[in-house]
One Martini backbone bead per residue (centre of mass of N, CA, C, O) as a GRO file, in nm:
protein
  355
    1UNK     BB    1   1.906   5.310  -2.970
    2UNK     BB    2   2.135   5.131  -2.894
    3UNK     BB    3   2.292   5.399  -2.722
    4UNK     BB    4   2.077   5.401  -2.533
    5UNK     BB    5   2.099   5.100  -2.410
    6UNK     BB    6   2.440   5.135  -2.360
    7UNK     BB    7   2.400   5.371  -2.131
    8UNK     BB    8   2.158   5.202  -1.951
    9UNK     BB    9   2.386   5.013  -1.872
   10UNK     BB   10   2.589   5.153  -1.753
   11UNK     BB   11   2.412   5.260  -1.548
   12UNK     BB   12   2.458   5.257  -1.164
   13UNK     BB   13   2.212   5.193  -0.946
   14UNK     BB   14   2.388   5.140  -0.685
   15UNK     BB   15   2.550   5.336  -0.674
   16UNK     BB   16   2.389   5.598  -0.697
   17UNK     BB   17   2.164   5.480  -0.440
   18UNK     BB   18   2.403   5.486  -0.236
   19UNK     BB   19   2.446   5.793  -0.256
   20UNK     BB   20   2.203   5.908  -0.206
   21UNK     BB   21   2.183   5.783   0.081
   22UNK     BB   22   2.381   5.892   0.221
   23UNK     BB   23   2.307   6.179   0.161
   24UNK     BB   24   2.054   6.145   0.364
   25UNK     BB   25   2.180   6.071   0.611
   26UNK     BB   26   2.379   6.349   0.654
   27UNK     BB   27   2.217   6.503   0.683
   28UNK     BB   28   2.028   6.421   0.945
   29UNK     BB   29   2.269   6.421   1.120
   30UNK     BB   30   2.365   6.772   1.035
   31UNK     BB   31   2.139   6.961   1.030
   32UNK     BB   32   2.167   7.011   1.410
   33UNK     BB   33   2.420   7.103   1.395
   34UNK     BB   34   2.725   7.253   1.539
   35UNK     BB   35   2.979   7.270   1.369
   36UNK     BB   36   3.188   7.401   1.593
   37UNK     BB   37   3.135   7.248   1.800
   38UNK     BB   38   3.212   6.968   1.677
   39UNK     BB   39   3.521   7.074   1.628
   40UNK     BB   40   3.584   7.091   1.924
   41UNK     BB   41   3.529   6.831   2.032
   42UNK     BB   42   3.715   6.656   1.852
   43UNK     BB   43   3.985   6.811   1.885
   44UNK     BB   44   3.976   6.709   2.232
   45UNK     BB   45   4.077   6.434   2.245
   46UNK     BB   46   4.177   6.159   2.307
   47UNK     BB   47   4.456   6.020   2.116
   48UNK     BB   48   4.545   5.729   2.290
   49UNK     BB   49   4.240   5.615   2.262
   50UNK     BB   50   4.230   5.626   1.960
   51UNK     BB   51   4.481   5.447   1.933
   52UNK     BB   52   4.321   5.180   2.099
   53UNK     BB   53   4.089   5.117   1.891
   54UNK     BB   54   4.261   5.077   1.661
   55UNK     BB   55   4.417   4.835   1.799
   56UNK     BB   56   4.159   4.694   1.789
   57UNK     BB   57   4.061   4.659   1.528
   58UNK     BB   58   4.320   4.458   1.438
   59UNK     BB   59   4.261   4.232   1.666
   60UNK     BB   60   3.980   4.122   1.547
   61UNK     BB   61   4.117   4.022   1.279
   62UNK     BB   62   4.269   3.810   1.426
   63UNK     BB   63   4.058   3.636   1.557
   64UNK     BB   64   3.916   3.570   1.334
   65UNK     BB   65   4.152   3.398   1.205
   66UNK     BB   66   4.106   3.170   1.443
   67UNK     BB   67   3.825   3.088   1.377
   68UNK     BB   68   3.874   3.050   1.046
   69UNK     BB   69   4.026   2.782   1.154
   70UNK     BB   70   3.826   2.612   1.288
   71UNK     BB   71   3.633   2.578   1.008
   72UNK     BB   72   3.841   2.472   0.791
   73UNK     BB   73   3.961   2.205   0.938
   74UNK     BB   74   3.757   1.998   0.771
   75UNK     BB   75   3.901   2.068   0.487
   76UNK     BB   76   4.182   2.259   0.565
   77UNK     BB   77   4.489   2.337   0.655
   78UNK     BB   78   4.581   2.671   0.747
   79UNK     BB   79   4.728   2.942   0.745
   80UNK     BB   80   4.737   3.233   0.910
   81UNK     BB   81   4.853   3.443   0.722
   82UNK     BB   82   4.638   3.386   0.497
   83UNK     BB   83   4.388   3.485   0.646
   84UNK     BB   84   4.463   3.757   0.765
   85UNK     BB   85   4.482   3.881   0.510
   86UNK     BB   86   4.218   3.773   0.338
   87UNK     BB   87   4.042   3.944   0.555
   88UNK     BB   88   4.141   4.217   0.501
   89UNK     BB   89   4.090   4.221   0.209
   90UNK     BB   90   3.801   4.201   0.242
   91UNK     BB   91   3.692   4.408   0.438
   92UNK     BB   92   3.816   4.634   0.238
   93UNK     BB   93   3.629   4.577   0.013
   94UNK     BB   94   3.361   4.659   0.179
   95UNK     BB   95   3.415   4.959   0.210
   96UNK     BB   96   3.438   4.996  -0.157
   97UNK     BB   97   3.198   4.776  -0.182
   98UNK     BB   98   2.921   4.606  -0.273
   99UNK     BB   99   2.744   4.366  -0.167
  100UNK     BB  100   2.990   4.236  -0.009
  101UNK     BB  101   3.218   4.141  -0.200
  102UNK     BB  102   3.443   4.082  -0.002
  103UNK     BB  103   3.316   3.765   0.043
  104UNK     BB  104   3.437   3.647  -0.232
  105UNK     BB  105   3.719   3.744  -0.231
  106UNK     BB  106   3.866   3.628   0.021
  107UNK     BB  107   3.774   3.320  -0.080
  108UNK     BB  108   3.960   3.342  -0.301
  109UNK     BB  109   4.162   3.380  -0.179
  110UNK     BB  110   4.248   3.185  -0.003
  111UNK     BB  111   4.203   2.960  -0.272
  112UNK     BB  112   4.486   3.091  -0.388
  113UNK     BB  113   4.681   3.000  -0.141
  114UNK     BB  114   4.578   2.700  -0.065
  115UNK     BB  115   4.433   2.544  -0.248
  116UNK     BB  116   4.121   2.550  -0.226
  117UNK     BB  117   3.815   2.609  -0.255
  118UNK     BB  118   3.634   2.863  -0.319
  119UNK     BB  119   3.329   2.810  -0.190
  120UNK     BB  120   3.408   2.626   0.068
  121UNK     BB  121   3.502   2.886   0.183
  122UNK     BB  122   3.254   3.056   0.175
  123UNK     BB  123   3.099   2.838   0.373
  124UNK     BB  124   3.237   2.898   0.625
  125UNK     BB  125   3.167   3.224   0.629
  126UNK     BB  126   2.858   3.139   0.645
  127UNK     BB  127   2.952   3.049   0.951
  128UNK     BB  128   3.082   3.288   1.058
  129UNK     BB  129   2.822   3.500   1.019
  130UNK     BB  130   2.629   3.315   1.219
  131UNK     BB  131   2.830   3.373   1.464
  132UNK     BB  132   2.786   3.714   1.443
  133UNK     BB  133   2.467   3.728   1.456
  134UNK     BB  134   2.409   3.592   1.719
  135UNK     BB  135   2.577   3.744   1.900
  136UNK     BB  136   2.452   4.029   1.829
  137UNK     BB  137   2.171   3.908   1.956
  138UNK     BB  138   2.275   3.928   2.245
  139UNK     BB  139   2.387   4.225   2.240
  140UNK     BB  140   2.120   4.339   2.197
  141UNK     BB  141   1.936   4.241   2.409
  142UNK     BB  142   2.126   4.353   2.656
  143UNK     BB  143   2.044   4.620   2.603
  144UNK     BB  144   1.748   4.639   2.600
  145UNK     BB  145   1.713   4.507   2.902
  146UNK     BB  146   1.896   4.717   3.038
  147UNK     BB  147   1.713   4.971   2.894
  148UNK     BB  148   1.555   5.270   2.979
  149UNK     BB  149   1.361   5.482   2.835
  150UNK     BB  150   1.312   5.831   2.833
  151UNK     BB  151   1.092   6.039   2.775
  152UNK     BB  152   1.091   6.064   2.403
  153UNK     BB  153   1.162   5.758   2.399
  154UNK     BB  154   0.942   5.530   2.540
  155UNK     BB  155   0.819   5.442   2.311
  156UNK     BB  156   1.047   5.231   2.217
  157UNK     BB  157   1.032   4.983   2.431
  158UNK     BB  158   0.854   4.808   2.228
  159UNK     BB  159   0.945   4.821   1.955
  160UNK     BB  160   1.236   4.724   2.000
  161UNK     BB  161   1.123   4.423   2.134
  162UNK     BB  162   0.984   4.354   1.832
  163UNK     BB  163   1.252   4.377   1.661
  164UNK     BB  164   1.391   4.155   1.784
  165UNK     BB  165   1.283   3.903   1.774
  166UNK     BB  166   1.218   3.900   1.490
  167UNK     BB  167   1.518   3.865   1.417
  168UNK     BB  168   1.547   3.609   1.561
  169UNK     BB  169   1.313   3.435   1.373
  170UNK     BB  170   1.502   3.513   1.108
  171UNK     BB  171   1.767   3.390   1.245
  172UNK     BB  172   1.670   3.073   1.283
  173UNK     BB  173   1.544   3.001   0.976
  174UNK     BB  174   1.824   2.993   0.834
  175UNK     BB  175   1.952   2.781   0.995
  176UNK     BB  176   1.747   2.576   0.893
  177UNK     BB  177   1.811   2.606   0.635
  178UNK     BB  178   2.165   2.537   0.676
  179UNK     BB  179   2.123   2.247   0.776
  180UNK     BB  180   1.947   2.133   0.587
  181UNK     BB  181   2.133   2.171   0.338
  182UNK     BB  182   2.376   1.991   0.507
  183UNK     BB  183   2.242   1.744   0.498
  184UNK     BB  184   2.034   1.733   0.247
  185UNK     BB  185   2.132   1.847  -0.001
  186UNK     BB  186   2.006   1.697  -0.290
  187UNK     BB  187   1.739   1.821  -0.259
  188UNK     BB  188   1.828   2.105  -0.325
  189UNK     BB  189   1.972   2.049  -0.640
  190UNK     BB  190   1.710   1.927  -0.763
  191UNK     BB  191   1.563   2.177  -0.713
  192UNK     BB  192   1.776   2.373  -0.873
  193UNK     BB  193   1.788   2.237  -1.174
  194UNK     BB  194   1.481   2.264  -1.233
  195UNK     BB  195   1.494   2.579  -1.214
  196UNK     BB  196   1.728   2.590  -1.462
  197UNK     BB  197   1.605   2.448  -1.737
  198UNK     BB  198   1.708   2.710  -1.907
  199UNK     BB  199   1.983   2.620  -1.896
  200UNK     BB  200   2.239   2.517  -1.996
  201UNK     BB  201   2.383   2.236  -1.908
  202UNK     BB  202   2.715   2.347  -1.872
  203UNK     BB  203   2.601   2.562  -1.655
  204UNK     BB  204   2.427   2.394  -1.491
  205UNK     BB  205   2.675   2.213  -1.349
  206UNK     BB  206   2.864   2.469  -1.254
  207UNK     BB  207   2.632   2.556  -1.052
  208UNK     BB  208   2.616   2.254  -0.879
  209UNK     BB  209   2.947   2.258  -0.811
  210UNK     BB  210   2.944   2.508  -0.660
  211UNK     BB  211   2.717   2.452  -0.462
  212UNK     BB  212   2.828   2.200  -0.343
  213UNK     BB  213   3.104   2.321  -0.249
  214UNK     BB  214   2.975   2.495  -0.066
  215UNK     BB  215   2.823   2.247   0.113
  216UNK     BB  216   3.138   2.173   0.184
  217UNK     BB  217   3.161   2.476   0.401
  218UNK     BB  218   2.918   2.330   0.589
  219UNK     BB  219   3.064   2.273   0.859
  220UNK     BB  220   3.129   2.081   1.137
  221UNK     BB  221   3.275   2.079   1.474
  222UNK     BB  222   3.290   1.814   1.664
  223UNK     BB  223   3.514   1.967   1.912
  224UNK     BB  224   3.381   2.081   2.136
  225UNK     BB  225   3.654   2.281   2.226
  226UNK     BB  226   3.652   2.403   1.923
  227UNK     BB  227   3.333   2.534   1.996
  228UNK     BB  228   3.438   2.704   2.229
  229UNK     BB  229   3.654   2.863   2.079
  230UNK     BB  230   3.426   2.988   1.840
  231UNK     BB  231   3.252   3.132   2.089
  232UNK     BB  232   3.461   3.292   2.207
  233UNK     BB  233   3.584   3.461   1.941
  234UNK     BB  234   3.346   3.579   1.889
  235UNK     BB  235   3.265   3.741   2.194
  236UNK     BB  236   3.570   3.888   2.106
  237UNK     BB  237   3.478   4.019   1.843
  238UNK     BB  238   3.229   4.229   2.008
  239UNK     BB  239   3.398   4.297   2.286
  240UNK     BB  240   3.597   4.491   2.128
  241UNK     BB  241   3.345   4.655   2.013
  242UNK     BB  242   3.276   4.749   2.350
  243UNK     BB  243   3.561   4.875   2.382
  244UNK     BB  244   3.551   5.103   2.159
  245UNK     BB  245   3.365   5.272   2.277
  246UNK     BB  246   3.444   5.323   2.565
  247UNK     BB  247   3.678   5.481   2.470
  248UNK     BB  248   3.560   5.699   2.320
  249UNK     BB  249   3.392   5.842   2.550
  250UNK     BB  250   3.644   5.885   2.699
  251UNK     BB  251   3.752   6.035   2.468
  252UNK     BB  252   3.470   6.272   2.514
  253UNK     BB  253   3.385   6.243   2.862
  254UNK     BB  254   3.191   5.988   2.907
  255UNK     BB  255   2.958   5.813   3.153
  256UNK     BB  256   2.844   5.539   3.047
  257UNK     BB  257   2.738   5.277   3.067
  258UNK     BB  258   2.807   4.977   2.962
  259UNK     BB  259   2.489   4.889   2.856
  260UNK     BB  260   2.517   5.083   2.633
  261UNK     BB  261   2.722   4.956   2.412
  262UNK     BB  262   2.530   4.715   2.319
  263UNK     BB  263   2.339   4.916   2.179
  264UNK     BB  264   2.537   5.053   1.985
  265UNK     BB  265   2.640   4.854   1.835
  266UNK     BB  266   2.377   4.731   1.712
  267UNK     BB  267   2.311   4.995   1.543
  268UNK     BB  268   2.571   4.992   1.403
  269UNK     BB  269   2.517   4.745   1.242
  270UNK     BB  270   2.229   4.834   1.122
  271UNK     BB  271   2.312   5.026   0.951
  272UNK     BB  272   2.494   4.870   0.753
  273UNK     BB  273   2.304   4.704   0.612
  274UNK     BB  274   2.230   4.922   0.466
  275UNK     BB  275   2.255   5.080   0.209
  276UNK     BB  276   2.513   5.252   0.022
  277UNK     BB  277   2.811   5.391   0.041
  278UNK     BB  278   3.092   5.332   0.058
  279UNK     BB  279   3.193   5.272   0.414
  280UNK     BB  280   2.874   5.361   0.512
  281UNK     BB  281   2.813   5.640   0.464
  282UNK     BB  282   2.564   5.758   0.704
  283UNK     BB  283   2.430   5.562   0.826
  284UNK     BB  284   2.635   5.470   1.063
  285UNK     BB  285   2.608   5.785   1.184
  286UNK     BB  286   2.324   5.791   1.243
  287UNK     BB  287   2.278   5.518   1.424
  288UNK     BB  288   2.517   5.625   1.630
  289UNK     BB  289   2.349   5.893   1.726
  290UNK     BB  290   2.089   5.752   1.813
  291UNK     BB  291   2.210   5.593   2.017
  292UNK     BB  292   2.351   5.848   2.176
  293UNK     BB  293   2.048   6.008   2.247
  294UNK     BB  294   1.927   5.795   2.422
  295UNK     BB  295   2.151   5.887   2.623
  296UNK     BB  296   2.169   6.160   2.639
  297UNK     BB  297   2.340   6.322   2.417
  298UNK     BB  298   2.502   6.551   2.246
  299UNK     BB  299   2.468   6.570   1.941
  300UNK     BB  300   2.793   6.672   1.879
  301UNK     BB  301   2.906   6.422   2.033
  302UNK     BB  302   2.739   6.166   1.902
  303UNK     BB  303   2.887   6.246   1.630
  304UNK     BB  304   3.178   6.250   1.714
  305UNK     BB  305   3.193   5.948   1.768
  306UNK     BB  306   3.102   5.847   1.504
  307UNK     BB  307   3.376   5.969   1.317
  308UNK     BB  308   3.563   5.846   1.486
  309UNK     BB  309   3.499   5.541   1.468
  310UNK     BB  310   3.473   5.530   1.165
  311UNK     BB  311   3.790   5.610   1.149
  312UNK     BB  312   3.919   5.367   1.327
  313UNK     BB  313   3.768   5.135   1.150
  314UNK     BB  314   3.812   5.230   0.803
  315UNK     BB  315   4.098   5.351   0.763
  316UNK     BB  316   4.254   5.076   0.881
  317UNK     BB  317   4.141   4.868   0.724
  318UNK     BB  318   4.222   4.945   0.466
  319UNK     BB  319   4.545   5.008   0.513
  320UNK     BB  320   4.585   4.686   0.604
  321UNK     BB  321   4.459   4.589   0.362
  322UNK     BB  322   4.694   4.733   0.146
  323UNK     BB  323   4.923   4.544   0.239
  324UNK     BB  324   4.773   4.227   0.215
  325UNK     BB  325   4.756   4.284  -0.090
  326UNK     BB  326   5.027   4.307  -0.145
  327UNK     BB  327   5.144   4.069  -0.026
  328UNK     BB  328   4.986   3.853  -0.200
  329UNK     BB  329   5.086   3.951  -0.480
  330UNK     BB  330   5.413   3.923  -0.381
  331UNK     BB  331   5.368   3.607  -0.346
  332UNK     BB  332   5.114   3.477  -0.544
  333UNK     BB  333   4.934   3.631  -0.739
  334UNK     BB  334   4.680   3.625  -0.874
  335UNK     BB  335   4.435   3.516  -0.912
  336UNK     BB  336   4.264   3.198  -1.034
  337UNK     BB  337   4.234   2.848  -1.090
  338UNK     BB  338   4.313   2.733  -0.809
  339UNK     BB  339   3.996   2.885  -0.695
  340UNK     BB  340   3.897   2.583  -0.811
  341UNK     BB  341   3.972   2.370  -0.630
  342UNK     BB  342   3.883   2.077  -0.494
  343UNK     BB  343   3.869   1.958  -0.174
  344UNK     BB  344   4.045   1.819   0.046
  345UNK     BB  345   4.107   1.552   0.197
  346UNK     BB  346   4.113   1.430   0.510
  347UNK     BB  347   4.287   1.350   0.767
  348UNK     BB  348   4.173   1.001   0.723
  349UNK     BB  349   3.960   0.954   0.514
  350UNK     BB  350   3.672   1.095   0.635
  351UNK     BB  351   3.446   1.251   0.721
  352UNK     BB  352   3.399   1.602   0.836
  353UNK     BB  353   3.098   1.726   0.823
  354UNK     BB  354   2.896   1.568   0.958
  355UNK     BB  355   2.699   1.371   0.713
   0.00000   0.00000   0.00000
């Protein structure tokens, strides 16, 4: 009985589950493709083009690492170099790990190179993340409203106007939830205590320590122009993957509106969101596939640039972030115990988060 129960624990069932549905994503992609057709479409890209996507890929990183660098500063200042390398590490993490894992480990390398609380950095990740979902959906609306669907599609232009609202109200919650707890933290904490009454003393203090100094990464930016550069950086994260989807499309031959890359964003984004296997994969290419099928095109062809996003996008993150790991393993060594330590309090001794 014992190793039947150590059996069914050692069973990993999000991975298992995740690898489920990958398999039945890429069966409905690949169900009605024209294999043959398939690689002769693929095989003939420009390849110049495909090279300047990868190129975009790099570039997104590089931006994300100067806004993540405007959120931190009011926690402590940190270099280029240590953001960009812990972000390479994160997304790369992110491509191989479910559940988003990378954006923990990210918070903690980033924690082990700065020395500043690992907690506190994650909680700026949850602020750059909230204008990542905010782009993306001025960047779905922006879709929805440019375009108008044709044929077999047309039921869908009520429906899809009805899930983009609900996103936004569902997304605007969660802002005034994580505003109330930025203003007002102890109301949240005392919630939070009462609610742990089960743990040990000892274990419900170092769970309050966490979220304690989680919310203080979720600092405010004072200065208005610092306001304009992170909201400028995130429309430049989501605009750089608005010009890689142009370029597929060109380097497949396609000639379709700037204003559909808008809508094919948004359902790759919401692809990913799905549980899946590692990579995304299965998930990323079906939303991609029927994101270009709404605009007519053709299967293989629709399929044939997910293929290419996909591995333009995934397979460089991974090898730059294999780079950026072993740079931080070569110059810093294993995370510790220093990526929890306090954060530092600001230059002029102050409080900086706007509480």
């Amino acid at each position: 009985m014992k190793q039947s129960g150590d059996n069914s624990k050692s069973f990993d069932w999000k991975l298992w589950g995740g690898l489920l549905i990958s398999a039945l994503f890429i069966y409905l992609a690949f169900r009605k493709v024209d294999l043959a057709r398939l690689w002769v479409v693929t095989k003939s890209v420009d390849p110049v083009l495909i090279f300047l996507v990868i190129l975009a890929t790099v570039f997104q990183y590089v931006v994300r690492a100067w806004r993540w660098g405007l959120l931190l500063e009011p926690i402590q200042h940190t270099r280029f170099i240590n953001r960009l390398t812990t972000t390479l590490i994160g997304f790369a993490a992110n491509c191989v790990l479910p559940a988003r894992l990378g954006e923990f480990i990210r918070a903690n390398y980033l924690g082990h190179t700065e020395k500043i609380s690992g907690s506190s950095t994650f909680g700026t990740i949850v602020v750059e993340r909230l204008f990542d979902g905010l782009t993306l959906l001025i960047v779905l609306f922006i879709g929805l409203m440019g375009t108008t669907f044709q044929g077999e599609w047309e039921s869908l232009n009520d429906k899809l106007h009805r899930a983009g609202f609900l996103l936004l109200f569902l997304y605007l919650g969660v802002i005034i939830f994580l505003v109330g707890f930025k203003y007002k933290p102890q109301i949240f904490l005392n919630l939070l205590e009462r609610f742990l009454f089960f743990l040990t003393e000892n274990l419900r203090k170092r769970l309050l320590e966490i979220v304690r100094d989680f919310s203080s990464g979720l600092v405010l930016v004072k200065s208005p122009s610092k306001w304009f550069l992170i909201i400028f950086y995130s429309f430049l994260v989501w605009f750089t993957h608005l010009i890689q989807i142009q370029w597929i499309e060109q380097a497949l031959g396609l000639s379709l509106p700037f204003i559909a890359t808008f809508l094919i964003m948004a359902m790759a984004s919401l692809g990913v969101i799905i549980p899946s296997a590692p990579g995304f994969v299965g998930t990323f290419h079906l939303s991609v596939l029927y994101a270009f099928l709404l605009y007519g095109v053709d299967r293989e062809v629709a399929l044939s640039a997910a293929i290419l996003w996909h591995a333009a996008l995934f397979l460089t993150t991974l090898f730059i972030g294999l780079l950026a790991f072993i740079y931080v393993q070569t110059v810093f060594g294993k995370p510790g115990k220093t990526s929890r330590t306090r954060p530092q309090t600001p230059p002029g001794g102050g409080n900086e988060s706007g509480s």
